[in-house]
Kinemage of the C-alpha trace (Angstrom):
@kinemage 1
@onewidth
@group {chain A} dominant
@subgroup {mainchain}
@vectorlist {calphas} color= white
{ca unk a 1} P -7.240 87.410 11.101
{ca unk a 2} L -10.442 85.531 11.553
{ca unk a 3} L -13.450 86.514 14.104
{ca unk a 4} L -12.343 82.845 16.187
{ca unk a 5} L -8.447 83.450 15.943
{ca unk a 6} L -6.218 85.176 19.031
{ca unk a 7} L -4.513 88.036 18.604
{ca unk a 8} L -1.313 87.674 17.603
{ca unk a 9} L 0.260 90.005 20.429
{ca unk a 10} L -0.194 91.801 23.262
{ca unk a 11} L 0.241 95.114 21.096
{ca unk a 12} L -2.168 93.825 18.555
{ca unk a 13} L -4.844 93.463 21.396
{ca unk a 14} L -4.124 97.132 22.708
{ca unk a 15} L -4.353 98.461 19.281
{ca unk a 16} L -7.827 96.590 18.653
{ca unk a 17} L -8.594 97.959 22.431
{ca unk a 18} L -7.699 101.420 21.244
{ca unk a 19} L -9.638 101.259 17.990
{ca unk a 20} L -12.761 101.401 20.116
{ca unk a 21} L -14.837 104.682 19.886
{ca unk a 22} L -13.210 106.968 22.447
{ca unk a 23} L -14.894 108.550 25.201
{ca unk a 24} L -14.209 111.927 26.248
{ca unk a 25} L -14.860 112.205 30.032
{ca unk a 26} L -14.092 115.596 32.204
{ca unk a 27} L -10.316 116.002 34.188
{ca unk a 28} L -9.328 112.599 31.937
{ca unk a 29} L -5.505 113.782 30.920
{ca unk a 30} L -3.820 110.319 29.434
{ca unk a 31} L -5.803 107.228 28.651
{ca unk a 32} L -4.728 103.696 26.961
{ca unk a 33} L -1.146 103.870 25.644
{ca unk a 34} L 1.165 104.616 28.474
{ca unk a 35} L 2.626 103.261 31.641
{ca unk a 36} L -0.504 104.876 33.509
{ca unk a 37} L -3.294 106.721 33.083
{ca unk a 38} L -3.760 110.783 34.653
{ca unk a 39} L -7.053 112.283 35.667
{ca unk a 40} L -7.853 115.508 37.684
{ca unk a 41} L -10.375 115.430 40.097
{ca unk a 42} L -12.063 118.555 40.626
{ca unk a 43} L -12.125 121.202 43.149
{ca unk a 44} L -14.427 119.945 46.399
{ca unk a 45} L -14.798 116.408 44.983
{ca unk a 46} L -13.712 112.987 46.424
{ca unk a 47} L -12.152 110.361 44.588
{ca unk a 48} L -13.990 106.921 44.920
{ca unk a 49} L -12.148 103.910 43.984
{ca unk a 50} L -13.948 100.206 43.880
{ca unk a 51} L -13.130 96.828 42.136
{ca unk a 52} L -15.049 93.691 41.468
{ca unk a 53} L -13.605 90.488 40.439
{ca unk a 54} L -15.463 88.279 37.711
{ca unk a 55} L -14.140 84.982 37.735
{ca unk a 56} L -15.080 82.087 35.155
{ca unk a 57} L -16.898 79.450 37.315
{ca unk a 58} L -17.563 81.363 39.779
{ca unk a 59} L -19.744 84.342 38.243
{ca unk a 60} L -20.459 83.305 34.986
{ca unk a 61} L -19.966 80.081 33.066
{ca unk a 62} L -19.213 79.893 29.416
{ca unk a 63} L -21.930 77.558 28.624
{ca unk a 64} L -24.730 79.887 30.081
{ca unk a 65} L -23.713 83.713 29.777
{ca unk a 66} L -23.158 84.850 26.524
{ca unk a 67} L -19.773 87.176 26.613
{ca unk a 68} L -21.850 90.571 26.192
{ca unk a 69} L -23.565 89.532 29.574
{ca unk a 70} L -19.870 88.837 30.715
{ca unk a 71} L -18.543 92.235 30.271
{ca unk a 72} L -21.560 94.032 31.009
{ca unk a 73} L -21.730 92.493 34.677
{ca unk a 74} L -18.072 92.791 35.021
{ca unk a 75} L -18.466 96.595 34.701
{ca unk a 76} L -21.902 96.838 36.290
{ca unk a 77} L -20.628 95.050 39.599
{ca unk a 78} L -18.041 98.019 40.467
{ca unk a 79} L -20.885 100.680 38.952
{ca unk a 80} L -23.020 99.436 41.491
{ca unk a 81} L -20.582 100.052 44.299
{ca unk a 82} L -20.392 104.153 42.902
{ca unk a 83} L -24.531 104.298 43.028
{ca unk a 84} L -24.128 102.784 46.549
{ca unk a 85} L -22.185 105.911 47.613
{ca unk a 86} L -23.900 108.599 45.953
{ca unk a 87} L -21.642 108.997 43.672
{ca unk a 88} L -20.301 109.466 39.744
{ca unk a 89} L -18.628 106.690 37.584
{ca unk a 90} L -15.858 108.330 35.895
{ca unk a 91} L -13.084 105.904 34.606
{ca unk a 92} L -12.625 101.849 34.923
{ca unk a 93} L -9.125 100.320 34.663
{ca unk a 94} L -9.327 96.577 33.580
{ca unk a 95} L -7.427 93.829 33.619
{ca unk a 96} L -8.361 90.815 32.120
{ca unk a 97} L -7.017 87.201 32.417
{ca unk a 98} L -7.398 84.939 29.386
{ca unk a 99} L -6.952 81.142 28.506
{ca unk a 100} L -5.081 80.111 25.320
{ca unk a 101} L -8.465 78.413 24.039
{ca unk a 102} L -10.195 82.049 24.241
{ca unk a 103} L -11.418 83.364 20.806
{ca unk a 104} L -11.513 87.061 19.116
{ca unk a 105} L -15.115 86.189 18.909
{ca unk a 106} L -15.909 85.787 22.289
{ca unk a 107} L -13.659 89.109 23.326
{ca unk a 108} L -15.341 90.905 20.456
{ca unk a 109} L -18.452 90.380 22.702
{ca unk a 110} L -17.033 91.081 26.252
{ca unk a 111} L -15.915 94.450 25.043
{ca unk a 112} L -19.161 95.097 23.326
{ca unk a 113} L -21.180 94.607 26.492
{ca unk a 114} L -18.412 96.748 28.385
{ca unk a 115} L -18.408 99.675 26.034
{ca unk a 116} L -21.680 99.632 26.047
{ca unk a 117} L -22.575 99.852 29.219
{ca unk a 118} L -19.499 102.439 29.998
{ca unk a 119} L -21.243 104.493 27.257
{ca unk a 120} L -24.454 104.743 29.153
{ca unk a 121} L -23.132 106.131 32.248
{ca unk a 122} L -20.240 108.155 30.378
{ca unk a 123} L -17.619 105.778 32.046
{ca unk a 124} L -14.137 105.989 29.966
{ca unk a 125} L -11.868 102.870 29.861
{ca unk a 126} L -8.477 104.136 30.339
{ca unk a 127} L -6.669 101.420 30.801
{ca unk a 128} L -5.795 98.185 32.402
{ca unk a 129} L -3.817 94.865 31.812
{ca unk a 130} L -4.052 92.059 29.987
{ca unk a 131} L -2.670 88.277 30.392
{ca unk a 132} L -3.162 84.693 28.911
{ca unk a 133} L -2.527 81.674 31.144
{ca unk a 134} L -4.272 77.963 31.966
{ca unk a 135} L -7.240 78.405 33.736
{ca unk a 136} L -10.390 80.032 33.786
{ca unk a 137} L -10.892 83.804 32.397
{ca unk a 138} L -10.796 86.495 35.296
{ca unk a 139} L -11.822 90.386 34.653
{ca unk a 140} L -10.935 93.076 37.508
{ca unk a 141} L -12.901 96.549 36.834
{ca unk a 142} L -11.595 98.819 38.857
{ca unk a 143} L -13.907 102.140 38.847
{ca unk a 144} L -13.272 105.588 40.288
{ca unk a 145} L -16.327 107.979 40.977
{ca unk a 146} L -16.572 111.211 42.282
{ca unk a 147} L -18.912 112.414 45.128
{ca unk a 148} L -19.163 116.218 46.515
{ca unk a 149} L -16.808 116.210 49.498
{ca unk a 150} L -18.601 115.126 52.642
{ca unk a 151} L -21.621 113.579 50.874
{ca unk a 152} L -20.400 109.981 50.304
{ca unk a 153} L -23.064 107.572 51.431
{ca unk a 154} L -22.005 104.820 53.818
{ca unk a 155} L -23.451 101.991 55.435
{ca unk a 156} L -22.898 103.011 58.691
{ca unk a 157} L -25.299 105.911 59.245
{ca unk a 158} L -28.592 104.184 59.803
{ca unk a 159} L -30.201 104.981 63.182
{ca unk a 160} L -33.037 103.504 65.182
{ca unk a 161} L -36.293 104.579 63.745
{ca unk a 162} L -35.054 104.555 60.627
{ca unk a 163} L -37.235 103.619 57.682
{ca unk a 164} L -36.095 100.470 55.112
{ca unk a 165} L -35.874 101.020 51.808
{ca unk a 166} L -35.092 98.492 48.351
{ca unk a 167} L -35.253 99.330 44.923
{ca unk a 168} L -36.526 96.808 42.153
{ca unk a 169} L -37.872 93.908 42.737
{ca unk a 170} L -35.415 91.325 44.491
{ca unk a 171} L -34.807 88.143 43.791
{ca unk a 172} L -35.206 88.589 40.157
{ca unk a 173} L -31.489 88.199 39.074
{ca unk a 174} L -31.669 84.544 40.908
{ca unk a 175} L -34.435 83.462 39.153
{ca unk a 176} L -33.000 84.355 36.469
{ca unk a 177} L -29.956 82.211 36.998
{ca unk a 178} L -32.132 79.276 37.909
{ca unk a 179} L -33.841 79.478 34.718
{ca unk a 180} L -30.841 79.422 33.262
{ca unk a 181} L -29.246 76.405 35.226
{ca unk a 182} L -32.228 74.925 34.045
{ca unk a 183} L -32.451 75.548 30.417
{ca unk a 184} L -36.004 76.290 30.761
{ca unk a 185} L -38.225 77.460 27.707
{ca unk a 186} L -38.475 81.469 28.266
{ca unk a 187} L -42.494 81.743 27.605
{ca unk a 188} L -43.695 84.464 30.340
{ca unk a 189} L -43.170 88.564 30.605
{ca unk a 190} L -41.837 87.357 34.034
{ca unk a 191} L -39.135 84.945 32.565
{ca unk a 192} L -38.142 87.460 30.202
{ca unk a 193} L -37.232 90.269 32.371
{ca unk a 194} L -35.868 87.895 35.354
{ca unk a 195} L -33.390 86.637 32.541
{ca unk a 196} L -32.482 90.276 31.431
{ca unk a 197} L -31.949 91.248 35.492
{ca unk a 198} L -29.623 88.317 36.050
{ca unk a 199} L -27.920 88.977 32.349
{ca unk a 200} L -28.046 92.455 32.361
{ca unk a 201} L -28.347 93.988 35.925
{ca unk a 202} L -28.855 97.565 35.874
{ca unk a 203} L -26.896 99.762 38.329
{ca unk a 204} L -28.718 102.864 40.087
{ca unk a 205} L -26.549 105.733 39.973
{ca unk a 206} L -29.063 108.306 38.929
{ca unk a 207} L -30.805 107.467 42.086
{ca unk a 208} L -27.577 107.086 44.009
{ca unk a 209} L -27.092 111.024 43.302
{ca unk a 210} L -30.589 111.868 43.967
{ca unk a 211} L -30.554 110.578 47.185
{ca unk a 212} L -27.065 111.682 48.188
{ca unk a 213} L -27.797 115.611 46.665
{ca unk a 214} L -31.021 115.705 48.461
{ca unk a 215} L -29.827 114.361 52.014
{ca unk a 216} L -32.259 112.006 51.942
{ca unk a 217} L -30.448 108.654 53.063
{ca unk a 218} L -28.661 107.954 56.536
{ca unk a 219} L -26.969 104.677 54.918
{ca unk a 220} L -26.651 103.165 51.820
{ca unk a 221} L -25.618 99.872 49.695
{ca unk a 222} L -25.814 98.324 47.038
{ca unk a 223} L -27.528 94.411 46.821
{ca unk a 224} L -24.949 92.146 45.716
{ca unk a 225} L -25.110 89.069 47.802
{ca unk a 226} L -28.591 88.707 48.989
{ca unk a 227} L -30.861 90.961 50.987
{ca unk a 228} L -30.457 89.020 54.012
{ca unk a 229} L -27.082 88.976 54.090
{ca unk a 230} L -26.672 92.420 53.095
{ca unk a 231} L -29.123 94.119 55.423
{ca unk a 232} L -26.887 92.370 57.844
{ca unk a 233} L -23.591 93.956 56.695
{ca unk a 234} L -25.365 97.273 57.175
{ca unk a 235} L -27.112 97.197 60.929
{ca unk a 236} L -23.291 95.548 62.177
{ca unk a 237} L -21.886 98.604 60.437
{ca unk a 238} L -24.255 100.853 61.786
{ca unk a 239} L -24.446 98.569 65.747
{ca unk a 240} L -28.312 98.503 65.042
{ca unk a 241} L -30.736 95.706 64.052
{ca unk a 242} L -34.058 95.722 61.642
{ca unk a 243} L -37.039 94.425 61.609
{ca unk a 244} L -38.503 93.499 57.978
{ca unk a 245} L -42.517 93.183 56.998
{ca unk a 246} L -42.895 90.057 54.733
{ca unk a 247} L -45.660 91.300 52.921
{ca unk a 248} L -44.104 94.643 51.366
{ca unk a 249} L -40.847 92.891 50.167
{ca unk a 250} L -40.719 92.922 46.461
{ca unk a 251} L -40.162 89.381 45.446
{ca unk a 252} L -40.996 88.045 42.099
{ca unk a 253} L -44.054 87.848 40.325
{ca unk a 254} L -45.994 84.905 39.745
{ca unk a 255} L -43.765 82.282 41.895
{ca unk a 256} L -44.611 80.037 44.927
{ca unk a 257} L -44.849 82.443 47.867
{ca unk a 258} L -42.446 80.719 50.154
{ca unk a 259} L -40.481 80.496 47.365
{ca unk a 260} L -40.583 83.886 45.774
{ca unk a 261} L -39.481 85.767 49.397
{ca unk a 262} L -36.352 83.234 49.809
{ca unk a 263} L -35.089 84.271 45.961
{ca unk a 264} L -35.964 88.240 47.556
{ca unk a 265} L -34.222 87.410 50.711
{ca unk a 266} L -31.034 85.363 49.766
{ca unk a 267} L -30.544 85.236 46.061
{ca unk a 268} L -28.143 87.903 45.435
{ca unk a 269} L -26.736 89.316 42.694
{ca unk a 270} L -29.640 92.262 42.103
{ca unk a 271} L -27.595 95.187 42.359
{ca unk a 272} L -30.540 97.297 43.439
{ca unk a 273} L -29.995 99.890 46.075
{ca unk a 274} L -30.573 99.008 50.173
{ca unk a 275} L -31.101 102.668 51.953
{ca unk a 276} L -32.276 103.915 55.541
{ca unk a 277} L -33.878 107.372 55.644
{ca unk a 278} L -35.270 109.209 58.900
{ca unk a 279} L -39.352 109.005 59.659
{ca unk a 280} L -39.005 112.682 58.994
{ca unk a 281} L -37.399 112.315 55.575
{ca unk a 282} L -39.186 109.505 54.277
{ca unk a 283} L -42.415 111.025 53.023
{ca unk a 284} L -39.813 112.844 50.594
{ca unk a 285} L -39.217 109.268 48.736
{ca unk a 286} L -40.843 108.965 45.381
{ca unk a 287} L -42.710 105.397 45.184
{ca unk a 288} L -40.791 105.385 41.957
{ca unk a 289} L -37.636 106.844 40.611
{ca unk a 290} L -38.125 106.627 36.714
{ca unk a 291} L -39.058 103.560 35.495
{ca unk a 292} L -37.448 102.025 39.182
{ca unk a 293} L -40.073 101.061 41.981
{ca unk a 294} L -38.771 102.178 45.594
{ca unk a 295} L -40.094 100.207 48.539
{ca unk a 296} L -40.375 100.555 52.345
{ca unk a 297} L -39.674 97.283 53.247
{ca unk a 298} L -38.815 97.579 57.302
{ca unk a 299} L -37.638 99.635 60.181
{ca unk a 300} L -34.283 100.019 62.303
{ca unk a 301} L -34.677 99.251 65.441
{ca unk a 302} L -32.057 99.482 68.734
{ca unk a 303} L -31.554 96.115 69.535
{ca unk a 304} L -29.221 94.119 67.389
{ca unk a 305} L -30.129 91.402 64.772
{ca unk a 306} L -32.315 91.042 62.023
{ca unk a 307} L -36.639 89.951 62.294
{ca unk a 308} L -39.296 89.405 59.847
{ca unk a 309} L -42.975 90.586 61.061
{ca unk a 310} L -45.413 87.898 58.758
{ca unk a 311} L -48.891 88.925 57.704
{ca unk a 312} L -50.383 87.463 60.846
{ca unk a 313} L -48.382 89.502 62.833
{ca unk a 314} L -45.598 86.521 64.022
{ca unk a 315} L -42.052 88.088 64.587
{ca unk a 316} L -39.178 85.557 63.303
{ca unk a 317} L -35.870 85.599 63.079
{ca unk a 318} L -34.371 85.949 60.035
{ca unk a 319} L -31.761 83.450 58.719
{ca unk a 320} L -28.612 84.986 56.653
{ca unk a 321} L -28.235 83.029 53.965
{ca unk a 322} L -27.108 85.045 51.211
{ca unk a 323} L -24.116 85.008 48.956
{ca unk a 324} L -20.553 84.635 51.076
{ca unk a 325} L -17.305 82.997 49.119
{ca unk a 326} L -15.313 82.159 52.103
{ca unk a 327} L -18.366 80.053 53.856
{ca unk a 328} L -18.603 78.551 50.794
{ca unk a 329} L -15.052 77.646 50.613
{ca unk a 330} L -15.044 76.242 53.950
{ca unk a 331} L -17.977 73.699 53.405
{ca unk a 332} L -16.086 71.586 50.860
């Protein structure tokens, strides 16, 4: 069978699935091969369960991501949901949706880029489902974490007087994109690793943990959709508001100014961390968790909705523009 040729069934593609160098993750009792899989979860643990859908046209295109990017982000999108919660990536189900044109090649390098990346945060595939029909590809990773009973981070816990707090720098991943869109020339440092954020997003689960173990934040998500947008999802969860200083959000080097805080604000697609942690707590953040820069970026307030204090001291509402399928839906 060539690299560019199908599989010739559905068996074949489970055995070539299978083939793949195994994983051995704790309380994992049947993997690929049966009607399910069985895991234990331990004593004084919760079970976390996310998914994230990947759909061709919509979050990647064929002519632009190369298919290791493809299955990389498919499983880093769910990942990023576990760090959000403070908690452990243990298993990933997949299923997987395939057109007749798709080649071995091209699945080859979506499971490379999974694998990988499940191999870095000792994630076990363990099964899934698989299915070839008209239309565009679709992957659904479905990820279960655990978290120490009690000490799941949510986005409702932030309270007024709260400090603001981002990883990364934002608006990298949509750069990124735009170069790619684009077909631009990659010449600068800054090109380079805005193309590897958007390709290759990294999920923060180390600091996820950290911050969960140590009590240090009220509320937590992850960045998927745009700071704006997401900062939003997190004061209505929490029945606060925020109020953001321009000059300490971490946009991207190197870029129009105006331009660089609208990638930070509404680009989306980061998958940094967004936390609140009490003015009592937050001399206990580390300016940098690894290689990872933390910033205080704002402060929760009382009063509902979202401001941005400017570097001459002007308060202005802030305009949520980030990252929202059904609004896009509706404007066609």
């Amino acid at each position: 069978m060539g690299e560019n040729s199908v599989f010739k069934s559905e068996a074949d593609f489970i055995a070539w699935i299978r083939r793949k160098p195994p994983r051995q993750v704790a309380g994992l009792t049947l993997g690929i091969g049966d009607d399910a899989a069985l895991v234990t979860v331990p004593p004084g643990q919760e079970l976390i369960l996310t998914t994230d859908m990947s759909i061709e046209g919509v979050h990647f295109t064929a002519a632009l991501h190369p298919p290791q990017s493809v299955g990389h982000r498919a499983l880093a999108r769910s990942l990023s949901d576990i760090a959000a919660m403070g908690g452990t990536p243990r298993y990933v189900l997949l299923s997987l949706a395939i057109s007749p044109s798709t080649t071995r090649a091209w699945l080859k390098g979506f499971f490379d880029g999974l694998f990988a990346l499940a191999r870095r945060f000792g994630v076990a595939v363990i099964g899934g489902d698989t299915a070839v029909a008209k239309g565009p590809i679709v992957a659904d990773a479905i990820v279960a974490g655990v978290v120490p009973l009690g000490r799941a981070l949510r986005r409702s816990g932030a309270r007024p007087g709260d400090q603001i707090f981002v990883t990364g720098r934002l608006g990298m991943a949509a750069l990124g994109l735009r170069l790619l869109d684009s077909r631009a020339r990659i010449r600068t440092p800054t090109q380079r690793a805005a193309l590897r954020a958007h390709l290759f997003p990294q999920p923060q689960c180390a600091l996820g943990r950290f911050l969960s173990e140590h009590r240090l934040a009220n509320a937590m998500m992850d960045l998927s959709d745009g700071l704006s947008i997401d900062l939003k999802r997190l004061c209505d969860a929490s029945g606060i508001g925020a109020n953001l200083f321009a000059n300490r959000i971490p946009a991207a080097p190197h870029l129009d100014a105006e331009d660089a805080l609208a990638l930070a604000l509404h680009g989306g697609e980061d998958y940094q961390l967004l936390f609140t942690v009490s003015a009592a707590k937050s001399a206990e953040i580390p300016r940098h968790f690894g290689r990872i820069p933390i910033h205080g970026i704002g402060e929760i307030r009382a009063a509902t909705g979202l401001d941005m204090v400017t570097p001459n001291g002007k308060t202005i509402s802030i305009e949520t523009r980030g990252y929202d399928h059904f609004a896009r839906a509706a404007r066609r």
